[in-house]
C-alpha positions as CSV (number, residue, x, y, z in Angstrom):
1,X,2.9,10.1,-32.4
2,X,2.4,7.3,-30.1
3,X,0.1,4.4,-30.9
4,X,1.0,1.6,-28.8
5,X,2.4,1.9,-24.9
6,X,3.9,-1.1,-22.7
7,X,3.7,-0.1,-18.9
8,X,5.0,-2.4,-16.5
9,X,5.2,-2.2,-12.4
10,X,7.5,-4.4,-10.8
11,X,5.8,-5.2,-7.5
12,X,7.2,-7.0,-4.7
13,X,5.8,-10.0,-5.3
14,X,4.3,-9.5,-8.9
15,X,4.9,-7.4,-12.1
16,X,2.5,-7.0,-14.2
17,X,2.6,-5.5,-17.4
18,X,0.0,-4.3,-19.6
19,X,-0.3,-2.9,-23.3
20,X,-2.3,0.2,-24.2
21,X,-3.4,0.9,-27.7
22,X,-4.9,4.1,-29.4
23,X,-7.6,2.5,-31.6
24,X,-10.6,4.6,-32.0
25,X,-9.5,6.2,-28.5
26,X,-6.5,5.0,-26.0
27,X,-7.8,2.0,-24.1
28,X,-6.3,-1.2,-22.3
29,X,-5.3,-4.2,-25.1
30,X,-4.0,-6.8,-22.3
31,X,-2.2,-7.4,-18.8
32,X,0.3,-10.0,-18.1
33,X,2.3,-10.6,-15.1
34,X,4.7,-13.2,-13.6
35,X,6.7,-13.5,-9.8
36,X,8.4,-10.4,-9.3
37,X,12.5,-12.0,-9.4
38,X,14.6,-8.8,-7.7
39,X,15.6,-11.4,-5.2
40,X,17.5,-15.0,-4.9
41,X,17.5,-17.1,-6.9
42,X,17.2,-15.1,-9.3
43,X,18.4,-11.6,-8.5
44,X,17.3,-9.7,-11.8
45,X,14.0,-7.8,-12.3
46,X,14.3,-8.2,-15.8
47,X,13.6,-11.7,-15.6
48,X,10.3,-11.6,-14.3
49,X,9.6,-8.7,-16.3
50,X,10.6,-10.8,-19.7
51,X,8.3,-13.5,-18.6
52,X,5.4,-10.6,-17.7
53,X,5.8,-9.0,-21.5
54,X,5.8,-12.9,-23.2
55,X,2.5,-13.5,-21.5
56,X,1.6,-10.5,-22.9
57,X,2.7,-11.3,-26.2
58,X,0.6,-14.6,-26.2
59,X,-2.3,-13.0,-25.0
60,X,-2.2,-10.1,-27.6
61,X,-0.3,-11.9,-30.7
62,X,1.7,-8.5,-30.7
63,X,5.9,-8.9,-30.6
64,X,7.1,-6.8,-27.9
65,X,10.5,-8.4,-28.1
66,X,13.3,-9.5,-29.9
67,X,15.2,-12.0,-27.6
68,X,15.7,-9.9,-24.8
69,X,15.9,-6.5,-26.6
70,X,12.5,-4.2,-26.6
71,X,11.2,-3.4,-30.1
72,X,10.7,0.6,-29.9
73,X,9.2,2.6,-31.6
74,X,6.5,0.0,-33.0
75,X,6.4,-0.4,-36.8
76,X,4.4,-3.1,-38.9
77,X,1.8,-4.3,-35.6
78,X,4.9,-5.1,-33.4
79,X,6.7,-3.4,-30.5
80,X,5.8,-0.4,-28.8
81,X,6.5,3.8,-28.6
82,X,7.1,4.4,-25.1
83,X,8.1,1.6,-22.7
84,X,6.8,3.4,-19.2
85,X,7.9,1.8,-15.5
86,X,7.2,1.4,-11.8
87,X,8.6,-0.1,-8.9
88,X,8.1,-1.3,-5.6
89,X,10.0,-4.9,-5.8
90,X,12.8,-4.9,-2.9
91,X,10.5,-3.2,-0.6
92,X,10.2,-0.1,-1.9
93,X,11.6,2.9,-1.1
94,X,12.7,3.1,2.8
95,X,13.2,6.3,4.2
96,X,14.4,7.6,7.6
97,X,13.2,11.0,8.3
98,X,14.8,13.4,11.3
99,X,13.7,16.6,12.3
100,X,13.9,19.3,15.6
101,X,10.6,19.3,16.3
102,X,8.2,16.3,16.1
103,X,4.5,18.0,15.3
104,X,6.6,21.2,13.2
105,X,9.4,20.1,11.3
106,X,9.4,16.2,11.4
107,X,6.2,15.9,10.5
108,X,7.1,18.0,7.1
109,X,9.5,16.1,6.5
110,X,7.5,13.2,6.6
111,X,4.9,14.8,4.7
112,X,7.5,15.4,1.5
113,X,9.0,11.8,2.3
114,X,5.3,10.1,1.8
115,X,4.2,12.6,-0.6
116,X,7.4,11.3,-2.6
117,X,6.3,7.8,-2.5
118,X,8.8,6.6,-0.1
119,X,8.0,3.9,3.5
120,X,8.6,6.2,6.1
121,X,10.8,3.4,8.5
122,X,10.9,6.1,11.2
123,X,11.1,9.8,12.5
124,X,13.9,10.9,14.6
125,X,12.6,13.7,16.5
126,X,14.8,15.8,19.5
127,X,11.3,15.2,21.5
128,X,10.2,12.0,21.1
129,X,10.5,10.9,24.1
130,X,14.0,9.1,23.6
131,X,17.4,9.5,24.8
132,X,20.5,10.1,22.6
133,X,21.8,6.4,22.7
134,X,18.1,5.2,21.8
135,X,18.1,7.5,18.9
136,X,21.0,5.9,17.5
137,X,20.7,2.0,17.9
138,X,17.1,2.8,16.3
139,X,19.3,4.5,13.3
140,X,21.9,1.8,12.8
141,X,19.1,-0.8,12.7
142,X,16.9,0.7,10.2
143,X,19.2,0.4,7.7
144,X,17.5,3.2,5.0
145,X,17.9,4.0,1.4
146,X,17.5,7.7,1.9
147,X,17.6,10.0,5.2
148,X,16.1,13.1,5.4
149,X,17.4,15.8,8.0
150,X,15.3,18.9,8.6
151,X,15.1,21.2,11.0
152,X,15.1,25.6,11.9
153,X,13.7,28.3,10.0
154,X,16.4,30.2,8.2
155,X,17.9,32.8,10.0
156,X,16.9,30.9,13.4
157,X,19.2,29.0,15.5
158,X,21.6,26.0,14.4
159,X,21.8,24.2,17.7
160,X,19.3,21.8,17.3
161,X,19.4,20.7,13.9
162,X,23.4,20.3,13.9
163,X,22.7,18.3,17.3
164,X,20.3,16.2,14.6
165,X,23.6,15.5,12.5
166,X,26.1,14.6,15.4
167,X,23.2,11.7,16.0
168,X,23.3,10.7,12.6
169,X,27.2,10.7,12.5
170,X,27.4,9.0,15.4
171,X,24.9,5.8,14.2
172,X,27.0,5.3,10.7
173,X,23.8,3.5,9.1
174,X,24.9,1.3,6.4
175,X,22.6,1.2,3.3
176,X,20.2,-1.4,2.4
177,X,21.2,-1.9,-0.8
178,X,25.0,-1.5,-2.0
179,X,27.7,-0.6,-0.3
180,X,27.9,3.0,-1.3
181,X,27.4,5.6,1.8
182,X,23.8,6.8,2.5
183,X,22.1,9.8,0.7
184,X,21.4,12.3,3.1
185,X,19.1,15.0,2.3
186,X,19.6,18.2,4.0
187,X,16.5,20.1,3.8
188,X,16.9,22.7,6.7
189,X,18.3,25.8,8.0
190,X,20.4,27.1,5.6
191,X,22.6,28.9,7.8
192,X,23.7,25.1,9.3
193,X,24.6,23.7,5.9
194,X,28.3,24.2,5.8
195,X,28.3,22.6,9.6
196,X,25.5,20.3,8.6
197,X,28.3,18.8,5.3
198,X,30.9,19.4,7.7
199,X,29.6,16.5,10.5
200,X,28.5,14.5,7.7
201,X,30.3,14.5,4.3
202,X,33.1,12.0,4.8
203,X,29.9,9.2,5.9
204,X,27.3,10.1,3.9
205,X,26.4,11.5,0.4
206,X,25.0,15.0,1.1
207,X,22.5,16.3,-1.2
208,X,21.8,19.9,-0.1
209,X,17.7,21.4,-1.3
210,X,15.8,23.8,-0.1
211,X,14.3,24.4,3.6
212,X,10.8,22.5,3.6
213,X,10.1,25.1,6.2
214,X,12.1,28.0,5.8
215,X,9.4,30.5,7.8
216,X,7.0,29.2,10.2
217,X,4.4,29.7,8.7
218,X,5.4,28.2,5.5
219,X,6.0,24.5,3.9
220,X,8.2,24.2,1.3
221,X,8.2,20.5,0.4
222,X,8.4,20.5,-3.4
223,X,12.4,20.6,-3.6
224,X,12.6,18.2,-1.2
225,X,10.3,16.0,-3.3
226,X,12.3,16.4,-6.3
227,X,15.7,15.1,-4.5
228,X,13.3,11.9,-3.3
229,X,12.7,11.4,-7.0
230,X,16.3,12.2,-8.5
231,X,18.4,10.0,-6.0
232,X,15.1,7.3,-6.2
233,X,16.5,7.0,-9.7
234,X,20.3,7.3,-9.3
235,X,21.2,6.0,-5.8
236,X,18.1,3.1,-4.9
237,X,17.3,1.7,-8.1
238,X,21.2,1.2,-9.4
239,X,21.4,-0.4,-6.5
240,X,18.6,-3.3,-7.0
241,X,19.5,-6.2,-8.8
242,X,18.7,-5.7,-12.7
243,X,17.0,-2.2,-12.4
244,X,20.4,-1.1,-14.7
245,X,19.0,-2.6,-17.4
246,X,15.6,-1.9,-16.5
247,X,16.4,1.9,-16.5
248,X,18.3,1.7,-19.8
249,X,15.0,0.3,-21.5
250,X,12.6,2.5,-20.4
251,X,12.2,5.4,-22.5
252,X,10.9,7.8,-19.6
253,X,12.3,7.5,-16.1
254,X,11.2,5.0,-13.5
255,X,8.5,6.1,-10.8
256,X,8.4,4.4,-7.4
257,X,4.7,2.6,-7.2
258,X,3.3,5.2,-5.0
259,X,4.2,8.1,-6.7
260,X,2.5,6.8,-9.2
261,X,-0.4,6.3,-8.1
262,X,-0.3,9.8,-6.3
263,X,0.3,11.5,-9.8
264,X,-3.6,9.9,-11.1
265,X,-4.9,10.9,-7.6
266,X,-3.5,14.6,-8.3
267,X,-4.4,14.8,-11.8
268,X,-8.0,13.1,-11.1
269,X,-8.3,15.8,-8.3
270,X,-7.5,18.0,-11.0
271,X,-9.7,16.5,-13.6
272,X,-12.7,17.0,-10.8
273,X,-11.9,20.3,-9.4
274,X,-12.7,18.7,-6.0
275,X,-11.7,16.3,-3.5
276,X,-10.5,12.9,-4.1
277,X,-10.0,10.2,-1.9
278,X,-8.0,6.6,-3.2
279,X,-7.0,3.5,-0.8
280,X,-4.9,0.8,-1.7
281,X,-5.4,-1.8,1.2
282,X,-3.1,-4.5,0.8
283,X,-1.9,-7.7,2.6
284,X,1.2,-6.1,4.6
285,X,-0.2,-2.2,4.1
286,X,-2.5,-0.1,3.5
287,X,-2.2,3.2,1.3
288,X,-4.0,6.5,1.8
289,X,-4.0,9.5,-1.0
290,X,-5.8,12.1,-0.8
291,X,-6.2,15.9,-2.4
292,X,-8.5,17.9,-0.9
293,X,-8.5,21.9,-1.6
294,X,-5.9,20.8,-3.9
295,X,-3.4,19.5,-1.0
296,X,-2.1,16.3,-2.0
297,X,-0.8,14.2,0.7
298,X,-0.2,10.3,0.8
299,X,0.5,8.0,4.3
300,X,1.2,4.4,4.7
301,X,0.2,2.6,7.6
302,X,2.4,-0.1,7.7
303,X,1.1,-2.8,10.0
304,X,-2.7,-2.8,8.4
305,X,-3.4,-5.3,5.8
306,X,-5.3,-8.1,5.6
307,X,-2.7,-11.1,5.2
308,X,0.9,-10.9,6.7
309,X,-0.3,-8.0,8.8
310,X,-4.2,-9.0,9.8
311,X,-3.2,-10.0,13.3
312,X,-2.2,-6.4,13.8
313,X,-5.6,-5.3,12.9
314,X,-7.0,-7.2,15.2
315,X,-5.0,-6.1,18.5
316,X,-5.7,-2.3,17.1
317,X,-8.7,-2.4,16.8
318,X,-10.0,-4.4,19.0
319,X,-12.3,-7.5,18.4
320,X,-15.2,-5.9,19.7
321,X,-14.6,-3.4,17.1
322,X,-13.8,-5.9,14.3
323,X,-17.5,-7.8,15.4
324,X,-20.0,-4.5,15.2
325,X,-19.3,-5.3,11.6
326,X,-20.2,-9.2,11.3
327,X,-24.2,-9.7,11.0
328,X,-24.0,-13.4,12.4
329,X,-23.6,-14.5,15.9
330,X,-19.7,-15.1,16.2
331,X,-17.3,-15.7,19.1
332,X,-14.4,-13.8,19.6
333,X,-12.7,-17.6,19.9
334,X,-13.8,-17.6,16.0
335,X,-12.7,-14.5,15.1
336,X,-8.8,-14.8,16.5
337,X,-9.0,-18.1,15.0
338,X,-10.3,-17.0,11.6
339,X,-7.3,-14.1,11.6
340,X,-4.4,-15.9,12.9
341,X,-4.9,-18.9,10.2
342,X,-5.2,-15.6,7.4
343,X,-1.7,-14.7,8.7
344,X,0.2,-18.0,8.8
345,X,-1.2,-18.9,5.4
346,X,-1.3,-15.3,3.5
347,X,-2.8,-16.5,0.2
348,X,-5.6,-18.3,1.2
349,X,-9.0,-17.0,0.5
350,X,-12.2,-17.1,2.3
351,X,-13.8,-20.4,1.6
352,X,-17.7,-19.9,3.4
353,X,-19.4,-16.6,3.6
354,X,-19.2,-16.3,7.0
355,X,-15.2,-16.4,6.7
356,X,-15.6,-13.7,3.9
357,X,-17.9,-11.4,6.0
358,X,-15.5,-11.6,9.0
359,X,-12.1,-10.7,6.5
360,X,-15.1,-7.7,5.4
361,X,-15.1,-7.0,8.7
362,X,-10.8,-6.5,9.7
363,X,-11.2,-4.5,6.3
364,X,-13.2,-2.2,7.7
365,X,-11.4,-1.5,10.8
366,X,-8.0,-1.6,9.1
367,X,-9.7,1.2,6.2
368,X,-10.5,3.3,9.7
369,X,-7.2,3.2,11.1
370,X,-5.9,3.5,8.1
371,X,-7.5,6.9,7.5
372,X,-7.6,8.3,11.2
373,X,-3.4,7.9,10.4
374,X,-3.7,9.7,7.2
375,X,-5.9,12.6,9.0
376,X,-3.3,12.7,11.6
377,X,-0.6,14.0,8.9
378,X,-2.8,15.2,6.3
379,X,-2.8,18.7,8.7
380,X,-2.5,22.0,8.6
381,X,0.8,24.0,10.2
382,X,0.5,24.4,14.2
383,X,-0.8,27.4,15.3
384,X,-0.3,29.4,11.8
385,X,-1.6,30.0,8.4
386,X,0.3,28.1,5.7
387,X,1.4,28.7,2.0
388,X,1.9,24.8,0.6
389,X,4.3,23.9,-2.2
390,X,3.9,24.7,-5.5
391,X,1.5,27.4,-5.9
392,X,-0.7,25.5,-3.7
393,X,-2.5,27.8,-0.9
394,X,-4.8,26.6,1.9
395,X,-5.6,28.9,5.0
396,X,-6.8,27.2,8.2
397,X,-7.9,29.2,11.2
398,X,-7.3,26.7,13.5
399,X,-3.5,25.8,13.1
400,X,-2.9,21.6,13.4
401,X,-6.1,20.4,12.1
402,X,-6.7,17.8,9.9
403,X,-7.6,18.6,6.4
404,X,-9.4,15.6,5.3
405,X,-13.3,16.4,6.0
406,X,-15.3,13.3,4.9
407,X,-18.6,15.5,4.1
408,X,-16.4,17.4,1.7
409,X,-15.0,14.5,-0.4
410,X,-16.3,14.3,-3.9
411,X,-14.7,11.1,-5.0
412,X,-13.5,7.9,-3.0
413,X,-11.9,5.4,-5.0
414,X,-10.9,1.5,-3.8
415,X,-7.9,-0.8,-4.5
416,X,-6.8,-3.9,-3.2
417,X,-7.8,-7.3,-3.3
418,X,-10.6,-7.3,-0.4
419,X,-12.1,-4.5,-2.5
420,X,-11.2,-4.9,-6.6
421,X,-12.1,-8.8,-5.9
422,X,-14.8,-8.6,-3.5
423,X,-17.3,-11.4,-5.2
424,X,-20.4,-8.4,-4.8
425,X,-19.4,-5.1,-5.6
426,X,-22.3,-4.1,-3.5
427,X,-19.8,-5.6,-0.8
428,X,-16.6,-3.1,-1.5
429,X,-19.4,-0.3,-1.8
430,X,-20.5,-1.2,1.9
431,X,-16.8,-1.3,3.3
432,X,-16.1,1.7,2.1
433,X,-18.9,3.2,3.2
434,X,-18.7,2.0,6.9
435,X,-15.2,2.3,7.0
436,X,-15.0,6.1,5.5
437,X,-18.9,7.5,6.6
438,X,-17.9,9.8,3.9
439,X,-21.1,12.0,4.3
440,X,-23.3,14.4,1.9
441,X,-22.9,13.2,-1.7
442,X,-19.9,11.0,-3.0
443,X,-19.0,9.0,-5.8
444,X,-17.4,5.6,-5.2
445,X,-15.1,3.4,-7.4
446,X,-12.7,0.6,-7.4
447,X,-9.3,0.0,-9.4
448,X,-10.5,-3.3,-11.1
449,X,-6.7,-4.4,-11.3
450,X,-5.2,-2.4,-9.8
451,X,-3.9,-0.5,-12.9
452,X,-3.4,3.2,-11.0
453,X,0.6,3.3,-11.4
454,X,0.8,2.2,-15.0
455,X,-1.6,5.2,-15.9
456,X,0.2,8.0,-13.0
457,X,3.5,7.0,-15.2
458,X,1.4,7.5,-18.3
459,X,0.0,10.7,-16.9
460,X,3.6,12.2,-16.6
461,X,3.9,12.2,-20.3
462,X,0.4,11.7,-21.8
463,X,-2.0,12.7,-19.0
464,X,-5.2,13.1,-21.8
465,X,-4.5,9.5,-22.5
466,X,-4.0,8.4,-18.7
467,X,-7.4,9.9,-18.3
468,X,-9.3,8.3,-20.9
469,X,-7.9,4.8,-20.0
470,X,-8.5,5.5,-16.6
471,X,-12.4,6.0,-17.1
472,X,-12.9,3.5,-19.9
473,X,-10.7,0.7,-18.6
474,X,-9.3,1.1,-15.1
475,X,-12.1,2.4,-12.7
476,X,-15.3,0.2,-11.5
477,X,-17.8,3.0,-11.0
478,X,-20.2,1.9,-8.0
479,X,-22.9,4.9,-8.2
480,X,-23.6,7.9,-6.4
481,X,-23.4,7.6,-2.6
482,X,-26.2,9.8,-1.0
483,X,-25.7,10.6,2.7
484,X,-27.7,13.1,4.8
485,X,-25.3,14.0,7.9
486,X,-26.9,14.2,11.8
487,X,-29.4,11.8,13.6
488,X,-32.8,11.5,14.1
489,X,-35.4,8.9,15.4
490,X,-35.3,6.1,13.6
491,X,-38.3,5.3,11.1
492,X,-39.3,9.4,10.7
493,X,-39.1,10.8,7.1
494,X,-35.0,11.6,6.4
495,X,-34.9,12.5,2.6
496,X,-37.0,13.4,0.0
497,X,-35.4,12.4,-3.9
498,X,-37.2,13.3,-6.9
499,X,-36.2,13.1,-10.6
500,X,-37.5,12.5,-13.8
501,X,-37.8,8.4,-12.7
502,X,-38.0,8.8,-8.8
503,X,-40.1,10.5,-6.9
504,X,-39.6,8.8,-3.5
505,X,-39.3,9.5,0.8
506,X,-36.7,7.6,2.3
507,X,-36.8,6.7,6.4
508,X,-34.2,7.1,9.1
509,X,-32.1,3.9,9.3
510,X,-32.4,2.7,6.0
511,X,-30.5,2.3,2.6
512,X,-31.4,2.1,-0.5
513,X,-30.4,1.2,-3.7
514,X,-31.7,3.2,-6.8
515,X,-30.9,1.3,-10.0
516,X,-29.4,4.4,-12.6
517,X,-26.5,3.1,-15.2
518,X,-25.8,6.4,-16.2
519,X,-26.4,10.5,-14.5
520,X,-29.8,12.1,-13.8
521,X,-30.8,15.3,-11.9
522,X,-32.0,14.9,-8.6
523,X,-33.9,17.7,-6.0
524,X,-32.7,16.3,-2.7
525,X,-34.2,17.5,0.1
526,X,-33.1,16.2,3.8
527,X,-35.4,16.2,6.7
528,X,-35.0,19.3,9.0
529,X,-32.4,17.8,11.4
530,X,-29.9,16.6,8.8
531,X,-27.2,18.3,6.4
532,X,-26.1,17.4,3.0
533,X,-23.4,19.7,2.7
534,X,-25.8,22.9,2.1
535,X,-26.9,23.4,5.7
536,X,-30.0,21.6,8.2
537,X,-33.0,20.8,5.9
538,X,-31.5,23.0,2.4
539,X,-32.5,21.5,-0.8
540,X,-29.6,20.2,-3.0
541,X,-29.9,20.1,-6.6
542,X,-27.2,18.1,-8.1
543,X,-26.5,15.9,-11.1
544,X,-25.5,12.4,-9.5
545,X,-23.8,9.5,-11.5
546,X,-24.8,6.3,-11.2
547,X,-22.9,3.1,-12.0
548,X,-22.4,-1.0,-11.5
549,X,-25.4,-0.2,-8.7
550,X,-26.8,3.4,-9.0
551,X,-27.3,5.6,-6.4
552,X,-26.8,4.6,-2.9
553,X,-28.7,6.3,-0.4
554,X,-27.5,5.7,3.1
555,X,-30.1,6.9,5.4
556,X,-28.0,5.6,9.0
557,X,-26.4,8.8,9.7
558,X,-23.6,10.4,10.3
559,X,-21.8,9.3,12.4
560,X,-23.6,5.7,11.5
561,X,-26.0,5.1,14.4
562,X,-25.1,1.5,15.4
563,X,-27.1,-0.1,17.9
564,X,-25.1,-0.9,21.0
565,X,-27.8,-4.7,22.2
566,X,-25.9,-7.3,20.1
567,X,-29.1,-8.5,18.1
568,X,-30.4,-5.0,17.6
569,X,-27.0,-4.7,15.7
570,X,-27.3,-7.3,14.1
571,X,-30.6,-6.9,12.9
572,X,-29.3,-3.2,11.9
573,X,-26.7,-5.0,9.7
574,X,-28.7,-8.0,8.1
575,X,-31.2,-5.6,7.0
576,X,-28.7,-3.2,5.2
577,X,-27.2,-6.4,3.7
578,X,-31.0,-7.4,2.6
579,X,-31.3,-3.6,1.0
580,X,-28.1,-4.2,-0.9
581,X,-29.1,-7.9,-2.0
582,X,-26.4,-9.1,-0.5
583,X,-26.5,-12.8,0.3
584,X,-26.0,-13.9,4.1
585,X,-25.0,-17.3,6.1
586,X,-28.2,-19.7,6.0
587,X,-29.7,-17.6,3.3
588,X,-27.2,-18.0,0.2
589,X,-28.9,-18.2,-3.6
């Protein structure tokens, strides 16, 4: 029986390891981490992952090692019973995805590519818009870890797909890591796959699975999933400097970061029976997981994050965009200014509050993108009904719509520094809550350090445990975010809250914070014009958690109702900063 567990990710910049402990209930002990070393100088993870487990040892008094040999299973207060792993370092896992059709099959395939935890580098479709010759300089410069080819119902026609391969044979992409020929994963028609290994078994490694869309109307992505994983193990990470060693330590196989994360997101989805929401916004990227009617589905947007990639931000979303969000008079001059020094020095902080409430501000906006890209994928099948992997079934009537539905999220959770080290967690709350305008009744958290892919790797062996830590040690709970849906004129009477402490009428336009550290039953009743998930003006009963600030009730609409006169707007903002207690420029405590 386990009673002590070391998990470790290897980042790309950082791995950090931490020790979990079942004393009087699993719960975090201590995190240590060091500079990620998969590249030169160095060239061995296992360096920087020596260096992350000594801190550890220092902080905790525990011996994890002996020399450079793990101590497993633990005996006498040292070592450990399961040595559980992640990784990102090196980039992650790169992916090229190809398909016949661009909104049918190539977006499954990019679905089971994400889903797997992979960097979707590209998507090769017969009708994007490019020619033959484009298609392949775009292939020989991407340089992948794993392709995936996909294309055709089974029993259809082979043309296209086989016209797919001669593309691919034609490019000869070396690898990014090694010199052994790319794993191709042939996840289509199954009447092509002799012609299919034919084109390209003497360039590539060809891993035949299952059709991820074998009818129309259905999407198969599970054995898809499962090849990700297995040639993750065998074919990336063998590759990577040190990860031999690495994978001989563990005593469970590695996960890719994401994955991780994605297995806490599924089983917390689980856990709730209802729909869960999770963002990791980072300085290069910005994450998006999400189950909803038990669909799990996972994007990266890879030019949103608020360091290396803030500048990108800015030109998508516009600096008008970016300064709705900032309650200060501030030039666009300022802004660019602001951003472009963030990108040429990455690990600066903001150093005044009007620096940190313009970074609030890009986070905001990259958040929005972020999840109008996850909404775009996170679909149903065109034009059909669908049956999902694994047992999961979900029914749209209208084929090719998104579905994520914001007033049907039950959960939102935060990572990242912007929002697990924002200096007010009042602060993260509000991001997320302009950025998402998750409506009706929500509950918000952040990852405090970012401590979701130790536990997902833990949940694949202990997920009781994985849970427990998770809600004792990992999440931040905010509170309760209360959000009536529609528009009326501002100042009228929006809800009515009453409980066994409040008994209060809440206005159009405003917010309000309701101090509650643990759960109380509220009667919530909306004002005839607006919707908490029951209908116009219907009385919700519910038992709301509260948290780090209680419930939130957010009384601006939805959508928000910003004011479009530049010091109306701002006036709109300062005052939901004032009802949050939130300091602002001139007026700091």
């Amino acid at each position: 029986m386990a009673e002590a567990i070391l998990a470790v990710d290897c980042g790309s910049t950082t791995t950090k390891a931490i020790l979990f402990n079942k004393n009087g209930g699993w719960h975090l002990v201590a995190r240590g981490e060091a500079p990620t070393t998969v590249e030169a100088p160095f060239d061995n993870v296992m360096i920087g992952l020596f260096n992350a487990v000594r801190e550890l040892e220092e902080l905790t008094g525990r011996g994890i090692l002996e020399g450079e040999r793990f101590i497993i299973p633990s005996l006498n207060g040292k070592g450990v019973d399961l040595f559980l792993a992640t990784s990102s370092a090196g980039g992650g896992l790169q992916m090229l995805v190809m398909g016949v059709v661009k909104t049918m099959t190539a977006e499954s395939a990019q679905r089971a590519a994400l889903g797997a935890g992979a960097i979707v580098v590209d998507c090769i479709a017969l009708d994007d818009g490019r020619e033959d010759f484009q298609r392949i300089q775009r292939i020989r410069d991407i340089r992948p870890d794993i392709i995936l080819l996909a294309g055709g119902t089974d029993g259809g026609t082979i043309t296209h797909v086989v016209q797919l391969a001669e593309i691919l044979s034609a490019a000869e992409p070396r690898a990014r890591l090694g010199n052994l020929p790319i794993p191709v994963i042939y996840a289509g028609n199954k009447d092509a796959r002799e012609e299919v290994k034919r084109i390209l078994g003497e360039k590539f490694s060809v891993i035949i699975t299952e059709n991820i869309r074998p009818r129309l109307e259905v999407e198969n992505l599970g054995p898809a999933r499962e090849a990700i994983h297995e040639l993750f193990l065998q074919h990336v990470m063998r590759q990577a400097p040190g990860y031999n060693l690495l994978m001989e330590a563990t005593t469970h196989p590695i996960m890719s970061t994401p994955n991780a994360v994605g297995e806490m997101v599924q089983l917390l989805g689980r856990e709730i029976n209802g729909n869960v929401l999770a963002v990791d916004i980072g300085g290069a990227t910005t994450d998006v997981f999400s189950v909803f009617s038990g669909i799990y589905n996972r994007t990266v947007s890879a030019n949103l994050g608020m360091s290396y990639s803030i500048c990108n931000v800015m030109v998508e979303a516009t600096i008008p965009n970016i300064q709705r969000w900032i309650p200060f008079d501030v030039s666009p001059e300022e802004i660019r200014n602001s951003l472009r020094n963030k990108m040429i020095r990455p690990t600066t902080i903001p150093q005044t509050l009007r620096d940190l409430y313009i970074e609030q501000a890009v986070a905001r906006e990259a958040l929005r993108l972020a999840l109008e890209h996850h909404k775009s994928l996170a679909r149903s099948l065109v034009g059909v009904q669908r049956e999902r992997t694994v047992g999961d079934l979900f029914s749209q009537t209208t084929g090719g719509e998104t579905i994520i539905n914001m007033n049907k999220v039950e959960m939102i959770i935060g990572s990242g520094g912007v929002l697990s080290h924002a200096p007010h967690r009042a602060q993260a709350a509000l991001m997320m809550m302009d950025a998402f305008q998750a409506g009706g009744i929500t509950f918000l958290a952040v990852d405090s350090i970012f401590m979701m892919p130790h536990l997902g790797v833990l949940s694949s062996v202990m997920p009781e445990a994985a849970e427990e830590i998770f809600w004792r040690d990992c999440v931040v709970p905010l509170g309760s975010l209360v959000a009536p849906i529609g528009a009326i004129r501002e100042g009228e009477p929006a809800i009515h809250l009453k409980s066994r402490n409040y008994d209060l009428e809440i206005n159009f336009g405003e917010v309000r914070i309701l101090p509650l550290p643990d759960e109380e039953e509220f009667s919530l009743k909306p004002a005839k014009g607006l919707d908490l998930g029951e209908g116009k003006g219907k009385e919700v009963v519910r038992r709301l958690k509260g948290g780090l600030l209680g419930i939130i009730v957010d009384c601006r609409g939805r959508p928000l109702q910003i004011p479009q006169q530049d010091d109306k707007r701002r006036e709109w903002l300062r005052a939901t900063y004032k009802a949050l207690s939130l300091p602002l420029p001139g007026e700091e405590r």
